[in-house]
C-alpha positions in Angstrom: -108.1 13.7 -33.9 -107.4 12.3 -37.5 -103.7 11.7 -37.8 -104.3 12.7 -41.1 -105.1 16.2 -40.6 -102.0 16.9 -38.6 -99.6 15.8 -41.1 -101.2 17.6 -43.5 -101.9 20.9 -41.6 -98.6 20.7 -40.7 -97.1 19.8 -44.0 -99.1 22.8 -45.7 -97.9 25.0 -42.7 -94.0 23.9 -43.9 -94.4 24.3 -47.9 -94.7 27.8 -47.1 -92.6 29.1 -43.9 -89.6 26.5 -44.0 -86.3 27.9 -44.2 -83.9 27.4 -46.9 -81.2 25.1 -45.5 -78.9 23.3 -48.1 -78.8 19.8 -46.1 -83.3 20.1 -47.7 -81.7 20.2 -51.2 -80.6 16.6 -51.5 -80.8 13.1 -50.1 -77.2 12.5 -49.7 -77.2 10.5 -46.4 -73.5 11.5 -45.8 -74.5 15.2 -46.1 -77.7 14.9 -43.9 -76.0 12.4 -41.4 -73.4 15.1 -41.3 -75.9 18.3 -40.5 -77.7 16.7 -38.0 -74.3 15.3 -36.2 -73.3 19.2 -36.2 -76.8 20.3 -35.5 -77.5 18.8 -31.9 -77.4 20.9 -29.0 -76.4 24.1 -31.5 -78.2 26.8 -33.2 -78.2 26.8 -36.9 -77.1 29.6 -37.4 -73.8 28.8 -35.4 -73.8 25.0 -37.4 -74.6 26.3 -40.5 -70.9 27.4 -41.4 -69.1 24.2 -39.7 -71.6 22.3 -41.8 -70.3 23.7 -44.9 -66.3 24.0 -43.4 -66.6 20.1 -42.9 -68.5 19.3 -46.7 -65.2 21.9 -48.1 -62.6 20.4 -46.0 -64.1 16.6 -46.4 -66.9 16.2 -49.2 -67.9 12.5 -48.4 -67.2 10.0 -46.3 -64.5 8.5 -47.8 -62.1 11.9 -47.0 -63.7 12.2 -43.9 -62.8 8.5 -42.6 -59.0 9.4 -43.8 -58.4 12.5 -42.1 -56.9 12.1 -38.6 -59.1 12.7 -35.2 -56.4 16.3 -34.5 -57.9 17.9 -38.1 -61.7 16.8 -37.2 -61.3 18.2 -33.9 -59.8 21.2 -35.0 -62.4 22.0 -37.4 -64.9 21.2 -34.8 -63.2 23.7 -32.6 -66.1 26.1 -30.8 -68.9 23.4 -31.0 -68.4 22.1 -28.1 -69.8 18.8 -27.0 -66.5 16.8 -28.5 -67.5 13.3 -28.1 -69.7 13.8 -31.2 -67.1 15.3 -33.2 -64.9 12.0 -32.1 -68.1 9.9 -32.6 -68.4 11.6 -36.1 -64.7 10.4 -37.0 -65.6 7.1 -35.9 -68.5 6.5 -37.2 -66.6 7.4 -40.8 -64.2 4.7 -40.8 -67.4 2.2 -39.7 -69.0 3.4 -43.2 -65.9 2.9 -45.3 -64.8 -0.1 -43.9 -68.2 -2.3 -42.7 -70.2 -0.9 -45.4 -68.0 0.1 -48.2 -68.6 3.7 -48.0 -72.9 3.5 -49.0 -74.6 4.3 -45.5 -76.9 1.7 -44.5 -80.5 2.5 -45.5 -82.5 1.7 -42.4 -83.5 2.8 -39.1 -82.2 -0.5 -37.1 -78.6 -0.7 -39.0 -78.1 3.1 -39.0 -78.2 2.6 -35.2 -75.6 0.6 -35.0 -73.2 3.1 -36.4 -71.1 5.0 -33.7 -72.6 8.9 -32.8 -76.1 7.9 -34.1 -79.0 7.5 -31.4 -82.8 7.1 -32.4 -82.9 10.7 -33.5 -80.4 10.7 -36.0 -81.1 7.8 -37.2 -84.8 8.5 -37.6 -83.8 11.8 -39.4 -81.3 10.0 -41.8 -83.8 6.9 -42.4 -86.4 8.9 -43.5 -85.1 11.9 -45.1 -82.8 9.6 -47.2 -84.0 6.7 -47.7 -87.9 7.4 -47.3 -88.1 4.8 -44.3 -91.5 5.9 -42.2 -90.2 6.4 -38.9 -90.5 9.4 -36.7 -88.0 12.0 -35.4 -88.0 13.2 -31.9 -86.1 16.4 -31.1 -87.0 18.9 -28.5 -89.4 20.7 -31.1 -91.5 17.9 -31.8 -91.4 17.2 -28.1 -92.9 21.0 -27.3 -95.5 20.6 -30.3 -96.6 16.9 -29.7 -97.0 17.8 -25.9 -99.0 20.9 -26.4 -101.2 19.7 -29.1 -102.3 16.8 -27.5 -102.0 18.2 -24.0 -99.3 15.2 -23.0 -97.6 15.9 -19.2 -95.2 13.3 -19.5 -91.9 14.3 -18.1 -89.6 14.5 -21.5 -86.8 14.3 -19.6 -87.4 10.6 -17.9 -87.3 7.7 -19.9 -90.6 6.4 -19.8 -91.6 9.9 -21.4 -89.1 9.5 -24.0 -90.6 6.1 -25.0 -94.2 7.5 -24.8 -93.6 10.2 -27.4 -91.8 8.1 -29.5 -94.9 5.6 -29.8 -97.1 9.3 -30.3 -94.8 10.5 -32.6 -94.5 7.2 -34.9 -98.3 6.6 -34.6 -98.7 10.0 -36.3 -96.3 9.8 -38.9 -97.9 9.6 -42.6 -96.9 6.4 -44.6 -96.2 9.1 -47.9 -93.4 11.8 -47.4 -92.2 10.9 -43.9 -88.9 12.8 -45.0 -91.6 16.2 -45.6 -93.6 15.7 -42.5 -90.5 15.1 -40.2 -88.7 18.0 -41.2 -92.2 20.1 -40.6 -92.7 19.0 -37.1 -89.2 19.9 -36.4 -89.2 23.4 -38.3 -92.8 23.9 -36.7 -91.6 23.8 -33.3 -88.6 25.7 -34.0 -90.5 28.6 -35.7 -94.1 28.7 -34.8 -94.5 26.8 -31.1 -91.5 28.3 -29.9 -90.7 27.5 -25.8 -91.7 31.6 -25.2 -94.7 33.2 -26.9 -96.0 30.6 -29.7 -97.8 32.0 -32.1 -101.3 30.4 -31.2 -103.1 32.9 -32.8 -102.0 32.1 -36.4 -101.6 28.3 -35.5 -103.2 26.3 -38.1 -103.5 23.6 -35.0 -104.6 25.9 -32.5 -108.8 24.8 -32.8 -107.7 21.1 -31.4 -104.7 21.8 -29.7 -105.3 21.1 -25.8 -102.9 23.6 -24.3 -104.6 26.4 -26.8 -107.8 25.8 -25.4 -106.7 25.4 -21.9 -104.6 27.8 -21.8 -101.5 25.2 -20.9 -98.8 26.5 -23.4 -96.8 28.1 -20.5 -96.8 24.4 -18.2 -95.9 22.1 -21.5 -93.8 20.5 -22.2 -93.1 18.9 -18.6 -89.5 18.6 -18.3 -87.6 17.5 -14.2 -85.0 20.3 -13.3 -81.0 19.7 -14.6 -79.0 18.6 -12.4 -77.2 21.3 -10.4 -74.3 22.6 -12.5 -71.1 22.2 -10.8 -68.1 24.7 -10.5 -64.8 24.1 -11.2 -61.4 26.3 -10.4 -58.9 26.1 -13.3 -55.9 28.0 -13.3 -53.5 27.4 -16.5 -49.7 28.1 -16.0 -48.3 29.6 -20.2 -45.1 28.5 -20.2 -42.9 29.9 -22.7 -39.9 28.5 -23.6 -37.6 30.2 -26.2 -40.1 31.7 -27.9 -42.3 28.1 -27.9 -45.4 27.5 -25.4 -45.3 24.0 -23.4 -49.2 22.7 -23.8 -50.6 18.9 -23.5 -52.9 16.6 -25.2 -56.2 16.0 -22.8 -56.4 12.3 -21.7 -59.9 10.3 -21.4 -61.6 10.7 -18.1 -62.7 14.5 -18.0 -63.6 17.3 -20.6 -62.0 18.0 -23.7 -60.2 14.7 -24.8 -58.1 15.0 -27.4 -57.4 18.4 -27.1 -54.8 20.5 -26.1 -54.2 23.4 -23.5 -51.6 24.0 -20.7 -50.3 23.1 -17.4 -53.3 22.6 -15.3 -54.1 23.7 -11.2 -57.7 22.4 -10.7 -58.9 23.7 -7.1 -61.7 24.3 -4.7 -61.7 27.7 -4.9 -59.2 30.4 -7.2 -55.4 29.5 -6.4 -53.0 32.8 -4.9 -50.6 32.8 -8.0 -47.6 34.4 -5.3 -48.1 31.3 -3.4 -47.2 28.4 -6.4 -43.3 28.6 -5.5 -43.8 27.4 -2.1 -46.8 24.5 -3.4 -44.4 22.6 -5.8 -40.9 22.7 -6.3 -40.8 23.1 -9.8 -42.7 26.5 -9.8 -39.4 28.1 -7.8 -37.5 28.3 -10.6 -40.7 30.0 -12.7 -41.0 33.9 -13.4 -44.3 34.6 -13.0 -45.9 37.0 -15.4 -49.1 38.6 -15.6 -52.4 37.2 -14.3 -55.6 37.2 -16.9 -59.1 38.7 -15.9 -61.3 35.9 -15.3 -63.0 33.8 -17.8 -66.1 32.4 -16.9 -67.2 29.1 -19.5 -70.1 27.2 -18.7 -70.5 23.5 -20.0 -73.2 21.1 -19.5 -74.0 20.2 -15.6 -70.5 22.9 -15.2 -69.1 26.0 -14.5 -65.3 26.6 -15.5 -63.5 30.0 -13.7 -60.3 30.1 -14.8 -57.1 32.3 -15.0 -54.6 32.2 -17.3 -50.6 32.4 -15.8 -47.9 33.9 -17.9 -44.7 32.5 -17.2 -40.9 31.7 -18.3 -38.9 29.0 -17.2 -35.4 30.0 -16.0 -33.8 26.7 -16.4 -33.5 24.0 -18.9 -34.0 21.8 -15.6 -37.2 23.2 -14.5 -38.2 22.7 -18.4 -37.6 18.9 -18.2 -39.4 18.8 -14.3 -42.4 20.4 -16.1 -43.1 18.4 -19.4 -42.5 15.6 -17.4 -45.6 16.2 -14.3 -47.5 18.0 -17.1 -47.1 15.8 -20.0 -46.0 18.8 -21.8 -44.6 19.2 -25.3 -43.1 22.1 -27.0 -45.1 24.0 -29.9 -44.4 27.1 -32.4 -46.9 29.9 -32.6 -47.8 28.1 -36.3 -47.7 24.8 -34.1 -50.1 26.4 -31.4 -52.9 27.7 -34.1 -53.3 24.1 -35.6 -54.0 22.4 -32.7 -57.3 21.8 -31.5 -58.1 23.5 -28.4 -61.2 24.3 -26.4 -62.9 27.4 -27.0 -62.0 29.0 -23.9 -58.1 28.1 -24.5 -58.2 30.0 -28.0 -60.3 32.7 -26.9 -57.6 33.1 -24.5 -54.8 33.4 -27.3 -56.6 35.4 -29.4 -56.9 37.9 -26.6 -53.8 37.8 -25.3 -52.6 38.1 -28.8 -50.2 35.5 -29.2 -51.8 34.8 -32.7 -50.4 38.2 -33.7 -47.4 38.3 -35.8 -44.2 39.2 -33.3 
């Protein structure tokens, strides 16, 4: 098939169904580098308003790279996926001080950069700086696969590499930015996972899996790996009016953030029992016991419960910040912080963000 009547079918097919998205209205690499950063691995309907909470609260890079890691996480709160939101910080101060704020303009030094794999750099390369090099997301995955009838695994790396020789072989020397962003939009419109539209597909008289009927076996993606379940159970310490939460270290989910006292354990913990496990919960008044909140993660499931409790003694206080690297926090404190998702939903429920 004649690459060029793919990019152009499919450039025609995105002049006139393509959404209007702001990060399309310029060729500021901050402000694309910055959508497609918030973009992975979320809807955009969900990015769309941290996309334009980060360009109010930080409007290039320079504001960005100055602001500490506690205010980008915070703003990034209910993403998910933290590392990238670290990795965006990062890669902010790389900008100002390697490159002296100007983003570089091309594919091999944009990877360099922390945060940015092949994808966003392909997406920043071309859409900003015209460079002709191909962007592969799950969309163009799906459309490249059932177009050409590919059964590569996606998911392995030798199927990665594969489509990303396909994808750059197909990519047109004029308006790489255009054609990129209409494979992408394509896939996320038109080929859709469940019910394309193949009977309005201006591909659909070459595309293999239209004519063989194959759109329900393609793409070829292995099984994820088996998500595993976790047990949390957080005690909510109050203490004179203050709660007692901690910053997240490396090593696990979260880093950087902040919730509370933490019982990880193989299956849910008997609250009346916590006096008699460690010494320092004797001296706790145990309060109500949340429902249970069920928060899935990537490759995990989180059940957790949420303990209310006061500490009777200015001992037990000490005891506790110390095992617990605990630190003591107004209600004004607490709603700055950043916290996972599941910790805030908590608050909000429990209405500790009301007014007393």
């Amino acid at each position: 098939m004649n690459k060029k009547v793919f990019s152009d079918r499919i450039i025609s097919w995105y002049e006139q169904n393509k959404r209007p998205l702001p990060w399309r209205e310029t060729r500021d690499p901050y402000k694309i580098w910055l959508s497609e950063i918030i973009l992975q691995q979320t809807r955009i309907s969900q990015g769309l308003p941290y996309y334009e909470a980060f360009l109010s609260n930080f409007p290039d890079v320079y504001s960005l790279a100055k602001a500490s890691q506690g205010n980008v996480l915070r703003l990034w709160q209910g993403l998910g996926y933290y590392t990238r939101a670290r990795n965006l910080h990062a890669c902010a101060k790389k900008v100002v001080t390697d490159y002296g704020g100007v983003f570089p303009d091309s594919y091999s030094a944009l990877l360099t950069l922390p945060g940015i794999g092949a994808y966003t750099a392909a997406a920043v390369a071309s859409i900003a700086f015209g460079e002709s090099v191909a962007v592969v997301d799950g969309n163009v995955f799906r459309v490249l696969s059932r177009v050409f009838g590919i059964d590569k695994d996606i998911a392995s790396n030798k199927g990665k590499e594969y489509f990303f020789i396909k994808a750059n072989e197909l990519i047109p020397d004029r308006q790489p930015d255009v054609y990129n962003q209409a494979v992408m939009e394509f896939g996320a419109l038109h080929c859709t996972p469940v019910n394309p539209k193949c009977q309005t597909c201006p591909l659909s008289d070459f595309c293999v899996a239209n004519l063989r009927n194959l759109q329900h076996l393609l793409p070829v993606k292995s099984k994820k790996q088996k998500s595993k379940r976790r047990y949390f159970t957080y005690l909510v310490i109050s203490s004179n009016g203050r709660l007692l939460m901690r910053k997240r270290e490396p090593g696990d989910i979260w880093q950087g953030l902040y919730d509370f006292a933490l019982l990880e354990s193989k299956r849910p913990i008997r609250v009346k029992d916590l006096g008699r496990q460690q010494k320092e919960f004797k001296n706790l008044e145990i309060g109500s016991i949340s429902t249970t909140y069920k928060h899935v993660l990537s490759h995990q499931q989180l059940i957790t419960r949420f303990v209310l409790a006061r500490i009777r003694s200015s001992k037990t206080t000490q005891a506790l910040k110390k095992r617990y690297k605990l630190k003591s926090y107004t209600r004004q404190q607490v709603d700055r912080l950043p916290k996972p998702i599941l910790v805030n939903r908590f608050l909000k429920e429990s209405g500790f963000f009301k007014e007393p």
